[in-house]
C-alpha positions in Angstrom: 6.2 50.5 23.7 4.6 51.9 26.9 4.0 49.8 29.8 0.8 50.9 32.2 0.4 48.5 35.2 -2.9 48.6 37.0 -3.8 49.1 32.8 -7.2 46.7 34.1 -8.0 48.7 36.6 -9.7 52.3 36.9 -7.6 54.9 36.0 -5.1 52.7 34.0 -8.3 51.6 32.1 -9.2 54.9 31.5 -5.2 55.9 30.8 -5.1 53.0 28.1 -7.8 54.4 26.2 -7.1 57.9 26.1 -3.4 56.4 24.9 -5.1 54.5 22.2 -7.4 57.5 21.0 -3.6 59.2 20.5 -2.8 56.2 18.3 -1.0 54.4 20.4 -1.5 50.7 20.5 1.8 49.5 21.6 0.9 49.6 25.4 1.6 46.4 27.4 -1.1 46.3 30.4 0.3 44.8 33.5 -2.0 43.5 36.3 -3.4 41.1 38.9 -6.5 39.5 37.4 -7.1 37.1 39.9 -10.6 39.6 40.4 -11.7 38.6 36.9 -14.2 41.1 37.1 -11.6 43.5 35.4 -11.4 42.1 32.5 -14.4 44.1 31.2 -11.8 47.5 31.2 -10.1 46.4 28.5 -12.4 44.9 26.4 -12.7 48.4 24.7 -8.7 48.7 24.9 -6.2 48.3 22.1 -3.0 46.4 23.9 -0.2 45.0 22.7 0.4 42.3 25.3 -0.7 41.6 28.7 1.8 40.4 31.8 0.7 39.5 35.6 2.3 41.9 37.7 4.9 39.3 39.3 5.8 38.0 35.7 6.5 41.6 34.5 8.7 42.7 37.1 10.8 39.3 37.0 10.9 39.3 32.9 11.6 43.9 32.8 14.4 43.6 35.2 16.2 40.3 33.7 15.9 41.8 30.3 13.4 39.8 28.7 11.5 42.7 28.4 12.4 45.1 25.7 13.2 48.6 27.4 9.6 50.9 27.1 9.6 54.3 25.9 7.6 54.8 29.7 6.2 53.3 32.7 2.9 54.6 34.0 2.8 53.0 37.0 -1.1 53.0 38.7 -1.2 49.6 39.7 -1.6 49.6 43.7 -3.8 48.0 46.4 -6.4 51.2 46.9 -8.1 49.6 49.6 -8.4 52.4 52.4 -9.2 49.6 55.4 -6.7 47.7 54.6 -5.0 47.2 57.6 -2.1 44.5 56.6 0.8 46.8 56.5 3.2 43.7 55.3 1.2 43.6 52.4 -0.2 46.8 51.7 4.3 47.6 52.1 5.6 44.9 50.1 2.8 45.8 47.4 2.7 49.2 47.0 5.8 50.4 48.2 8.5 47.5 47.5 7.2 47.0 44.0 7.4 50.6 43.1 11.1 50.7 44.5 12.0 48.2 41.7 9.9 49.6 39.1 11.9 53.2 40.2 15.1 51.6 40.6 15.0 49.9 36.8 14.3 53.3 35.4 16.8 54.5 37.2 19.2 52.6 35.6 17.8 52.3 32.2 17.0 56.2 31.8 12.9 55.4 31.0 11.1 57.9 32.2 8.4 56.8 35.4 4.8 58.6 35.7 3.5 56.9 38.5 0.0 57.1 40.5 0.6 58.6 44.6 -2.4 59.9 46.3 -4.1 62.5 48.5 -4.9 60.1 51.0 -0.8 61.3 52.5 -2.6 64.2 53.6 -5.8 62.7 55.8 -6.6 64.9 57.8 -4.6 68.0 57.2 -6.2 71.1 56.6 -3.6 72.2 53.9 -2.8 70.3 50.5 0.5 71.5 49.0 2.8 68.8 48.1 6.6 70.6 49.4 4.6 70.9 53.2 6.0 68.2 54.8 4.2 68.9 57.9 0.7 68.3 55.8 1.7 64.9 54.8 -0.5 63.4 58.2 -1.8 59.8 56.7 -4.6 58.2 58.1 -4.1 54.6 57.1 -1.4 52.3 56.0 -2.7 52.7 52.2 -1.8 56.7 52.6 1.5 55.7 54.3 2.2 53.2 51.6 2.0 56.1 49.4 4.0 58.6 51.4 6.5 56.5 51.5 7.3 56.1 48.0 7.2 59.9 47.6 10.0 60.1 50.2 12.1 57.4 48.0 11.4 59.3 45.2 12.5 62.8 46.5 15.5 61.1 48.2 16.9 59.8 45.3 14.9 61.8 42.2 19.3 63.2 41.5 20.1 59.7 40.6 17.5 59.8 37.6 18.4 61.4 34.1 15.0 60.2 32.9 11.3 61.8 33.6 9.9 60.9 37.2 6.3 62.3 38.3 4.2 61.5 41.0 0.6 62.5 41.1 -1.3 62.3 44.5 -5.1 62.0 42.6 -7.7 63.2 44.8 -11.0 62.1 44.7 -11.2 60.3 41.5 -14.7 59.2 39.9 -15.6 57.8 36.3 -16.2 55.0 33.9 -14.2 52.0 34.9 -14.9 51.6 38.7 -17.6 49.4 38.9 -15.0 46.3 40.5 -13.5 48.3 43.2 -16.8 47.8 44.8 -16.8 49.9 48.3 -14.0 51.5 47.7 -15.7 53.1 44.1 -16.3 56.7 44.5 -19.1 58.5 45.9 -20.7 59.5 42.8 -20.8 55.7 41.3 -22.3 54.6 45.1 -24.8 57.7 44.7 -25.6 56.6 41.2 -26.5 53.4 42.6 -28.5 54.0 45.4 -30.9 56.6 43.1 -31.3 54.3 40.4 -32.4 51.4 42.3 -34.2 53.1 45.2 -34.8 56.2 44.3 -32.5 58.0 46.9 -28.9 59.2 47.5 -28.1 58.5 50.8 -25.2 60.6 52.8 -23.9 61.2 56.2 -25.3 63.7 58.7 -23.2 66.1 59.8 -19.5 65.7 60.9 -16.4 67.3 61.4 -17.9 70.4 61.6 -19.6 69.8 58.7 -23.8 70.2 58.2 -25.5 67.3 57.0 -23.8 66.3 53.7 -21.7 69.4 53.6 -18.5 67.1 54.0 -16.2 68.5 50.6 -13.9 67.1 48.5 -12.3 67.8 45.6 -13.5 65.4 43.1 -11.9 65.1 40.0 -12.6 63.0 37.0 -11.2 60.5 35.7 -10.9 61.7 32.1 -8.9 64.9 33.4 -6.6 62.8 35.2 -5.6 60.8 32.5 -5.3 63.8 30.5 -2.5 65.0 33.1 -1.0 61.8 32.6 -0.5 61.6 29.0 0.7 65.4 29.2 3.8 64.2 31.2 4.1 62.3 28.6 4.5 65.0 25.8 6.5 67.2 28.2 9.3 64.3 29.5 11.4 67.6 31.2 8.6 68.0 33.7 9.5 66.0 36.5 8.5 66.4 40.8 5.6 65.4 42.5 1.7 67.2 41.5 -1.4 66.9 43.3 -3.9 66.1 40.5 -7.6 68.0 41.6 -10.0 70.3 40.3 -8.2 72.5 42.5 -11.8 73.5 44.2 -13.5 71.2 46.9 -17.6 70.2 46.3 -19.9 69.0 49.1 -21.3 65.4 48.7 -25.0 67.2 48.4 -23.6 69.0 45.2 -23.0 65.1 44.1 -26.1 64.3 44.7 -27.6 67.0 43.3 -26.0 66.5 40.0 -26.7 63.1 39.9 -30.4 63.9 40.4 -30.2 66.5 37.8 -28.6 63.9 35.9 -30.9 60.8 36.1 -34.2 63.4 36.6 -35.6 61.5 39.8 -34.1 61.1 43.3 -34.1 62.6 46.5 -31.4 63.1 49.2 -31.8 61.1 52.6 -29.5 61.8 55.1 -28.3 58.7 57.2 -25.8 58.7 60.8 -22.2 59.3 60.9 -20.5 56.2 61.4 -18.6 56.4 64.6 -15.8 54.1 63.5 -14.9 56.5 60.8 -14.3 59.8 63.2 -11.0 58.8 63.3 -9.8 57.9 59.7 -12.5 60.1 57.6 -11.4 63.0 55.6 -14.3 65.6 56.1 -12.2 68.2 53.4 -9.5 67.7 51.2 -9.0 70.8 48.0 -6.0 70.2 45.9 -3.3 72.9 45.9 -2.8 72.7 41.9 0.0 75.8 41.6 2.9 73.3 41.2 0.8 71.5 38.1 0.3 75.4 36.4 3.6 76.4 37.0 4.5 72.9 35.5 2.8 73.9 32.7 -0.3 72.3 32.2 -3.0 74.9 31.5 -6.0 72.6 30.4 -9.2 72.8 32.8 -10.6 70.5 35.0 -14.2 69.5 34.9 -16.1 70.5 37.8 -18.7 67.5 39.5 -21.5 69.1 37.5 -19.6 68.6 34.1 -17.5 65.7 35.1 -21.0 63.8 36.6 -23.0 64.6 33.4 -20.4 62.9 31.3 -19.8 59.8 33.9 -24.0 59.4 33.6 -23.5 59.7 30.0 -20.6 56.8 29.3 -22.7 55.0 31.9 -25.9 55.7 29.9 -28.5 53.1 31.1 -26.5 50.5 32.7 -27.6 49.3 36.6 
C-alpha cells in the first residue's frame, strides 16, 4: 500500500495516476475536501481508500493503519499570500514533522513535496547553498523549515527520505487552485475567452514579459517521484526543474501556437508584488543527475502542447 496525501490535489492527482498506469492500485489518497471542487482529480484515479488528513494522521500513528510500503507526502497549503503563519506552521510544517517522525520509527521510506519558493529572490538555485535559501513568504518559510528538520535529523532514518523543491509547476489537474494555478492555465484562460494573454510590463530588470522561470510540467515531476520510488537508496533533498528558465512571452507564445488565435497584451506591474515577486528562478538539477535520474524534461513548448492536449476543448 502507498499512501499519497494531497492525492486530490494537483500534483498528487497527477502522482496517483501515473502510479496507477504502473499497476498500482493500492494507493490510499489522503486529503482536505472541504473544497469539493477536487473531487473531479480523482474521478479518473484508481484508490484503494480515501482518509481526511486529520483522520489519517491520528489512525497511521495509533496503528490502525497498516504500515505503507511509502508516503508521498504533497499535501500542503500552496497559497503564496497567505499570510497566517500559525496556520500555514501548524499545517505545513507540524504535520510533516509527524508524518517524518512515524517513518522514522517505522523505517517507510518518505518522498515528500518542498519547493523553490525557499529561494525567492536569490539569484542562485542549488539546494546545499544555505545562503540562497532567502524566502519571500511564510508558505516558502514553511517549506524551509521542514528541509532544515529533515537535514537535522535525515541520520536517525534507515528508510528513504527525499525532498523535492518543484519549481514552477503547470498541467492537468489545477483548475481548483484558482489564483494560485500556474501561468500557463491563467494564460490559457485569458486567450480562450478573450482572445488575449495578458502579462506584466517590465520589472526587475526585466523587458515587458521577459520575467523567466523555469517551468516544469507536471507529468515530469511525477515521473521524478515515482523514480525515488524504484531507486529507495536515493535519499537528500532535489530541486525538480527543467533545469533551464523560459520568459512568460515564450508561454504565451506557445499557448498561441497552441490554440491558433491570440495575441499578447501587456498590462502594469503590480506595485504590491515588488517585494515578494520572483522575476527569475532556473533550477540547479546536478544533484538530481548525479542522483541518477537521466530522463528529460519537457521544455514549455512540449510540456504546453501536451497540457492543451489533455485539456483538449474544455473552458
Amino acid at each position: 500500500m502507498i499512501v499519497v496525501t494531497g492525492g486530490a490535489g494537483f500534483i498528487g492527482s497527477n502522482l496517483v495516476r501515473a502510479l496507477n498506469a504502473r499497476g498500482r492500485g493500492d494507493v490510499v489518497v489522503v486529503d482536505d475536501l472541504r473544497d469539493g471542487h477536487k473531487f473531479v482529480n480523482l474521478v479518473a484515479c484508481e484508490i484503494a481508500d480515501y482518509f481526511d488528513r486529520d483522520q489519517f494522521l491520528e489512525r497511521l500513528e495509533t496503528g490502525a493503519i497498516v504500515r505503507p510500503e511509502a508516503i508521498f507526502h504533497q499535501g500542503a497549503c500552496a497559497v503564496t499570500t497567505e499570510w497566517d503563519g500559525r496556520y500555514m506552521l501548524e499545517n505545513n510544517y507540524r504535520y510533516s514533522v509527524r508524518l517524518f517522525e512515524y517513518c522514522v520509527a517505522n523505517d517507510v521510506p518518505l518522498i515528500y513535496a518542498s519547493s523553490a519558493a525557499v529561494y525567492g529572490a536569490s539569484k542562485t538555485f542549488k539546494e546545499d547553498d544555505r545562503t540562497a535559501e532567502r524566502p519571500l513568504n511564510v508558505y516558502g518559510y514553511s517549506k524551509l523549515l521542514f528541509d532544515q528538520y529533515v537535514r537535522r535529523h535525515a541520520a536517525r532514518a534507515r528508510a528513504q527520505v527525499a525532498g523535492l523543491r518543484y519549481f514552477n509547476v503547470y498541467g492537468p489537474g489545477e483548475a481548483h487552485k484558482g489564483s494560485m494555478a500556474s501561468v500557463a492555465f491563467h494564460l490559457r484562460g485569458q486567450v480562450v475567452e478573450r482572445g488575449e494573454a495578458r502579462l506584466f510590463e517590465g520589472s526587475g530588470g526585466y523587458a515587458a514579459g521577459e520575467q523567466r522561470r523555469d517551468f516544469v510540467y507536471v507529468g515530469d515531476v511525477a515521473n521524478v517521484n515515482v523514480w525515488l520510488l524504484d531507486h529507495p537508496d536515493v535519499s537528500g533533498i532535489f530541486n525538480v526543474g527543467t533545469g533551464a528558465s523560459a520568459s512568460f512571452n515564450d508561454v504565451a507564445r506557445a499557448i498561441i501556437a497552441g490554440l491558433k488565435k491570440g495575441t499578447i497584451h501587456y498590462i502594469p506591474f503590480p506595485p504590491a508584488l515588488a517585494a515578494s515577486y520572483q522575476s527569475f528562478t532556473q533550477a540547479d538539477i546536478s544533484a538530481l543527475r548525479a542522483a541518477g535520474y537521466g530522463a528529460p524534461f519537457n521544455d514549455v513548448r512540449a510540456g504546453i502542447a501536451s497540457y492543451l492536449e489533455a485539456l483538449g476543448s474544455s473552458p
